[in-house]
C-alpha positions in Angstrom: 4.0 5.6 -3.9 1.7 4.1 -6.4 -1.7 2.9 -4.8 -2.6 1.2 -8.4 0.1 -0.5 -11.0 -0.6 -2.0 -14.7 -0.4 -5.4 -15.4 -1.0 -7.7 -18.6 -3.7 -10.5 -17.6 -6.1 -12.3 -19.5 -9.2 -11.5 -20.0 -12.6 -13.4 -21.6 -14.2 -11.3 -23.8 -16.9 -12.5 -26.1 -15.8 -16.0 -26.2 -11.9 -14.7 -26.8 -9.2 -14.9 -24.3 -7.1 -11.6 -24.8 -4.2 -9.9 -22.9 -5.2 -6.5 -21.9 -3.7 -3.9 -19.5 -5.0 -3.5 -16.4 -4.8 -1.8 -13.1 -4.0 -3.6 -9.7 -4.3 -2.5 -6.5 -1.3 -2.6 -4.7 -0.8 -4.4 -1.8 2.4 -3.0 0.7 3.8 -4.3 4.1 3.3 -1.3 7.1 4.8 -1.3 10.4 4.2 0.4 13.1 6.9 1.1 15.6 6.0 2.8 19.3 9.3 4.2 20.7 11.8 1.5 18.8 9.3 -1.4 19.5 7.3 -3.4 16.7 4.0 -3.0 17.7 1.9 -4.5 14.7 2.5 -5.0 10.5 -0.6 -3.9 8.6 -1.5 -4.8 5.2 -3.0 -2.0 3.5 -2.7 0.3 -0.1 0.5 2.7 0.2 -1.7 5.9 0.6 -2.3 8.4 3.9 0.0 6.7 6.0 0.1 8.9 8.8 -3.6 9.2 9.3 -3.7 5.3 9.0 -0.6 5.5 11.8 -2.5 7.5 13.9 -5.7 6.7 13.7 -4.8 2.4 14.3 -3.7 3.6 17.6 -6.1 6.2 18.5 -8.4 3.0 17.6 -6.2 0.4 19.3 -6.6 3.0 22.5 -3.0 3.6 23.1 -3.2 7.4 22.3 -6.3 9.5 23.5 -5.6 12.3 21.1 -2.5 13.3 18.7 -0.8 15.5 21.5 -0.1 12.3 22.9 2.6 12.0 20.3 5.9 13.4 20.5 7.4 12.8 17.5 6.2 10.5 13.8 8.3 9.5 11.4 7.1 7.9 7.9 9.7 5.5 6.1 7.5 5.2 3.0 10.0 3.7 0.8 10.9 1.2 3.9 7.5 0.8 4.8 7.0 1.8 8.4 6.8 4.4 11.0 8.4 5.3 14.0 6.2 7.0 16.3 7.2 8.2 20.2 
């Protein structure tokens, strides 16, 4: 998924207002599921979800290390994970 999309704006350049092209940073819904249940919906850029996964609840102290998880499951598209 695209972490940065084109849009027209408008832009004030030398005393001129002008449409130009330029890149946006994409803002995309993430939610993390622990074993069926909604545990939290992040707003973050739609890159390295896993490691954003994992690492929100190593921080969030529900895992102590990655062997605490038995299975991950990324939904890019649909914009969570299911983790057990």
């Amino acid at each position: 998924m695209d972490v940065v999309k084109k849009y027209k704006i408008k832009r004030y350049i030398n005393g001129e207002l002008i449409e130009v092209d330029d890149d946006i940073v994409v803002e995309y819904l993430f939610t993390i599921y622990i074993n069926e249940y909604e545990y939290i919906t992040l707003i973050c850029t739609p890159s390295s979800l896993l490691h954003l996964a994992v690492g929100f609840l190593y921080s969030d102290e529900i895992i102590t290390s990655y062997n605490d998880i038995n299975s991950i499951n990324v939904f890019e598209k649909e914009g969570y994970v299911d983790i057990k």
